[in-house]
N, C-alpha and C positions, 0 to 999 in steps of 0.2 A: 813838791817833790814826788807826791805820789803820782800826780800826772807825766809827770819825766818820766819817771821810771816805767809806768804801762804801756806809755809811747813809745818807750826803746823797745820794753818785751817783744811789744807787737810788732814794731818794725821790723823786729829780728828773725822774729819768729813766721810772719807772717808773709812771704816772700810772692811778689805779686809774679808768680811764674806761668800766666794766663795771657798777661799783657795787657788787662784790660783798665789799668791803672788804680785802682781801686784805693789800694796801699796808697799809694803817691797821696791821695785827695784827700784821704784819713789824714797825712802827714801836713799838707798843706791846710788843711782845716784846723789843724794845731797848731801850725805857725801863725794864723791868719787870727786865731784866739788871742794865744799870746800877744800880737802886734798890736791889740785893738782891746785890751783893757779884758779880755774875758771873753766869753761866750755871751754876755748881752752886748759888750760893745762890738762886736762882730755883726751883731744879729741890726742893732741900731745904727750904726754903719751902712749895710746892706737897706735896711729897711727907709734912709732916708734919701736912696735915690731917686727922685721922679720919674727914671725907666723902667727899674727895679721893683719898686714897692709894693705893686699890686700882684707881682709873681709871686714875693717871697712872702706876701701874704697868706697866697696859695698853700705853701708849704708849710705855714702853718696855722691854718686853717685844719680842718678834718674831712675837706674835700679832695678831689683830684690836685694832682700840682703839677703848675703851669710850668712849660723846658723854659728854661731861658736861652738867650744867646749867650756865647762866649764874649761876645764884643761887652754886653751888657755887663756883664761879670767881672772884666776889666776897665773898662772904666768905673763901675760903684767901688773898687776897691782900692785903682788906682797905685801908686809908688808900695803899698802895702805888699799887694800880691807880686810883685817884682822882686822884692827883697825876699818873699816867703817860696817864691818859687827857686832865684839863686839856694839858698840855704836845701834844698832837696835836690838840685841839680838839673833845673827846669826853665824853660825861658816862661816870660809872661802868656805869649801866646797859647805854649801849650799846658802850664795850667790854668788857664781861664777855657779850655777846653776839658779838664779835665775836672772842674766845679762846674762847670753848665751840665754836665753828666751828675755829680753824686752830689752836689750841696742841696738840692731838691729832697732828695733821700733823708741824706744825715741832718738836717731842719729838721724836717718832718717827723721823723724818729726823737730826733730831742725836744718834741714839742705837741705831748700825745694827746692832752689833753685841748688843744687846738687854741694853746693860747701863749702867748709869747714871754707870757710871765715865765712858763715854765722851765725853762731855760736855767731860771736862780738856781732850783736846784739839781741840775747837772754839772759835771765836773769831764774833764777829762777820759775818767776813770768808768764814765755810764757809755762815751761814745765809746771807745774801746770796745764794753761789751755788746754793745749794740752793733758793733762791726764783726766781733768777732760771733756772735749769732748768724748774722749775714752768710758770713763766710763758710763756717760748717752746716747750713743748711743743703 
């Protein structure tokens, strides 16, 4: 519930009037939680593509993080991000463009300690403010 409700604040609140999608991939990153059992099933998802796996190691590793492709994005995520992208008003293509942009990011940020475990204890409520830092910077 409480994750609902930060994701609405912020969507309200936070209105991507730059254009640089930012909001949208917040949004889809919560859709894409939800769909997939949480923020480790997301991450475990992602992490057992064969194309994928060594990027999104990257990101969460405590080194540089590797871009991905968009293609690659959507295929590891598959009928997932298709539903996750209808539900924000998005086709697949363009948000599998709009996560080869910020999922690098928002990993990386929920996983400071450069390890995957850390994720258990993030919630919703941490990427919010981890975005909303981002933003008023």
């Amino acid at each position: 519930m409480l994750n609902e409700l930060i994701s609405g604040v912020a969507s309200s609140l936070l209105k991507d009037t730059d254009g640089d999608g930012q909001i949208q991939a917040i949004q889809l990153f919560h859709q894409l939680s939800q769909q997939n059992g949480g923020l480790n099933g997301l991450l475990s998802l992602l992490l057992q593509n064969v194309d994928l796996a060594s990027i999104v190691q990257s990101w969460i590793s405590n080194g540089s993080n590797a871009q991905p492709q968009a293609s690659q994005i959507e295929n590891a995520l598959g009928s997932s991000l298709g539903q996750a992208a209808a539900n924000i008003g998005l086709n697949s293509s363009q948000a599998s463009h709009l996560l080869a942009q910020y999922l690098p990011q928002i990993i990386n940020a929920i996983t400071p300690n450069g390890n995957a475990s850390d994720v258990n204890s993030f919630g919703m409520d941490d990427v919010a403010k981890i975005v909303l830092k981002q933003i008023i910077k």
